[in-house]
C-alpha positions in Angstrom: -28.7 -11.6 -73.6 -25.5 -10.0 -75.6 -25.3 -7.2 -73.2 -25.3 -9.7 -70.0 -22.9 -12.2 -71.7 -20.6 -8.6 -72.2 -21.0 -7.6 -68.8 -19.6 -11.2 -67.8 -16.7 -10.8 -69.7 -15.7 -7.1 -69.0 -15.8 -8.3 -64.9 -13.8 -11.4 -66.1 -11.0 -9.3 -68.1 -10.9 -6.4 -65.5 -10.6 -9.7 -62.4 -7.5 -11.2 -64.7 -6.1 -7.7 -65.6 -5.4 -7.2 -61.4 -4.5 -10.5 -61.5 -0.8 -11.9 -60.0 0.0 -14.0 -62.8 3.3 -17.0 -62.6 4.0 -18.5 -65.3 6.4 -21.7 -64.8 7.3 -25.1 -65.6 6.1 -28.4 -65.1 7.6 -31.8 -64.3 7.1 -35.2 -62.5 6.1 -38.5 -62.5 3.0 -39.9 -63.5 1.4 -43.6 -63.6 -2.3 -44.6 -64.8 -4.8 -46.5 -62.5 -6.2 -48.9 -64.7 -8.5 -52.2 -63.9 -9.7 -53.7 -66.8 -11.3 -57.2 -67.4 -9.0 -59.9 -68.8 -9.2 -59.7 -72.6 -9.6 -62.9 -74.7 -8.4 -62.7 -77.9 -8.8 -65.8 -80.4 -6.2 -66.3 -82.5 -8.1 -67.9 -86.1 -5.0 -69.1 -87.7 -4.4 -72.1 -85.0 -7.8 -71.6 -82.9 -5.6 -70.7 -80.0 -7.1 -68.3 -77.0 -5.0 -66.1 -75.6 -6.1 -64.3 -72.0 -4.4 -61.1 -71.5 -4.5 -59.0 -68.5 -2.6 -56.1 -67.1 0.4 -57.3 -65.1 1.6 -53.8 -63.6 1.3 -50.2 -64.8 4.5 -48.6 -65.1 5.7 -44.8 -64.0 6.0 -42.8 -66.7 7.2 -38.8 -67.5 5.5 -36.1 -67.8 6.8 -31.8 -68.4 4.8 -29.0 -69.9 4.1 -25.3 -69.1 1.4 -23.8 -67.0 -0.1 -20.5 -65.9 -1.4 -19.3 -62.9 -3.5 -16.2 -62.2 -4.1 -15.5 -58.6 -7.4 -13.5 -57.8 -7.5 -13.2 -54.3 -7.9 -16.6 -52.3 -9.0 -17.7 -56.1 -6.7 -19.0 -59.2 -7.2 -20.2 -62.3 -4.6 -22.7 -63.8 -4.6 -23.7 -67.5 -1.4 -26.3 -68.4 0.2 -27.8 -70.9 1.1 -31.5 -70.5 3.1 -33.9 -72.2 2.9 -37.6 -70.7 4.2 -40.7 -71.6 3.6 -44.0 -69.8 3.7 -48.0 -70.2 1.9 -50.7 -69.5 3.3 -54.9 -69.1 0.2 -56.6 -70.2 0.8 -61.0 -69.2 -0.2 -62.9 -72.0 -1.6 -66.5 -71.0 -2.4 -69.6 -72.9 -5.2 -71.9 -72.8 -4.1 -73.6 -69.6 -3.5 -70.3 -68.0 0.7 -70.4 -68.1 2.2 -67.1 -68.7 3.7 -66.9 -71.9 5.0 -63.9 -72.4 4.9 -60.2 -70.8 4.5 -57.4 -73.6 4.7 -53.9 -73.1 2.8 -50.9 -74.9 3.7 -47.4 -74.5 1.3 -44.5 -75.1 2.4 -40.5 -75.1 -0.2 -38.2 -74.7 -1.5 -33.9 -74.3 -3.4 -33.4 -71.5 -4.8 -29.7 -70.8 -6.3 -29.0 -67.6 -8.0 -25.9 -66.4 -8.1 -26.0 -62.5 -9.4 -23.7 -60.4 -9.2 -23.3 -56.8 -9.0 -22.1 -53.4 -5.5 -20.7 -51.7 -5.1 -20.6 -48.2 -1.8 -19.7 -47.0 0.8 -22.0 -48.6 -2.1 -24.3 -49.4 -4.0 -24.9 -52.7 -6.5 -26.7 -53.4 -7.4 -27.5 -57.2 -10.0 -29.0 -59.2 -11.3 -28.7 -63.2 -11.8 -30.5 -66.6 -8.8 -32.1 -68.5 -8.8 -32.4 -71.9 -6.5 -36.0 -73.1 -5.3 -35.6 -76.7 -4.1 -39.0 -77.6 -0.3 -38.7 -79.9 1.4 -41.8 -80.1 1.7 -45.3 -78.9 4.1 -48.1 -79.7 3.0 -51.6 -78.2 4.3 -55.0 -78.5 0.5 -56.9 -78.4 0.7 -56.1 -82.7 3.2 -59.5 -82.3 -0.4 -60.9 -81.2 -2.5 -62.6 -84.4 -6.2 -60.4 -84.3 -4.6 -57.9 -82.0 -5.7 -54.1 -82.8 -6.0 -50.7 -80.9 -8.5 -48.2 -80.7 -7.8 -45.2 -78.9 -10.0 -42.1 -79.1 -8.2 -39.0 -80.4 -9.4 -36.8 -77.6 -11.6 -37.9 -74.4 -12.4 -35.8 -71.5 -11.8 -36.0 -67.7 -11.6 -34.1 -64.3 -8.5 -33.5 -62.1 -8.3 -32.4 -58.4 -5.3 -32.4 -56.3 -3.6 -30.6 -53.5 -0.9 -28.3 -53.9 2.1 -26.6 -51.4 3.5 -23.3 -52.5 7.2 -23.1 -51.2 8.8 -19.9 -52.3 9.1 -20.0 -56.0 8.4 -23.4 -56.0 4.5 -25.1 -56.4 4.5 -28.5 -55.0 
């Protein structure tokens, strides 16, 4: 089993040794698809229920590094990404007024490793993404009973489609 799991890895190093390999930078704009279900949250001090829902998920930033190594009509793509989006959550009262609209702001790592198909100027890309959660600021902590729990590190899957232009990957 050690000499087959050696043999894998001499083909791999000798396939990314002839490799073309870019290296470049990263920038663009990002946004989160998110859906939840309204969230109650009772309020003990004045036995108040406040309903709060998403009211739009905002653009947010992101930049980072990646690296590309072209085998062929194959690539592999590891990157480095930092995001940072916001979210207007509507907070509504007992008889369903909107109160208030509060923001919260999360920044975040993700590290994908796509892999994929090149045809001509085309790409095609798919792989795992690893989301490393860093910071958040949020204006919901104004909200009595009000608390966070974000998962330092959850996993995903990205895919896209990509243009190469000259020096430039679109």
């Amino acid at each position: 089993m050690k000499n087959l799991i050696l043999l894998f890895v001499s083909v791999l190093f000798v396939q990314f040794s002839s490799a073309q390999v870019r290296v470049g930078v990263k920038a663009g704009l990002s946004t989160t698809d998110i859906a939840p279900e309204q969230l109650l949250i009772n309020n003990l001090n004045d036995l108040q229920t406040l309903k709060v829902s998403v009211a739009e998920a905002n653009y947010g930033t992101q930049f980072g590094l990646f690296l590309q190594a072209k085998m062929g009509k194959f690539f592999l793509q590891p990157e480095v990404l930092f995001n940072s989006n916001s979210v207007d959550f509507a907070i509504n009262d007992d008889s369903g007024t909107t109160s208030d609209i509060l923001t919260e702001k999360y920044q975040h790592l993700d590290i994908p490793i796509l892999m994929g198909f090149k045809l001509g100027p085309l790409r095609l890309q798919g792989g795992p993404v690893g989301h490393l959660f860093l910071n958040s600021k949020s204006e919901l902590f104004d909200i009595d009973e009000y608390d966070q729990k974000f998962e330092q590190l959850t996993y995903g899957w990205q895919a896209g489609l990509g243009l190469d232009l000259w020096k430039f990957l679109i």
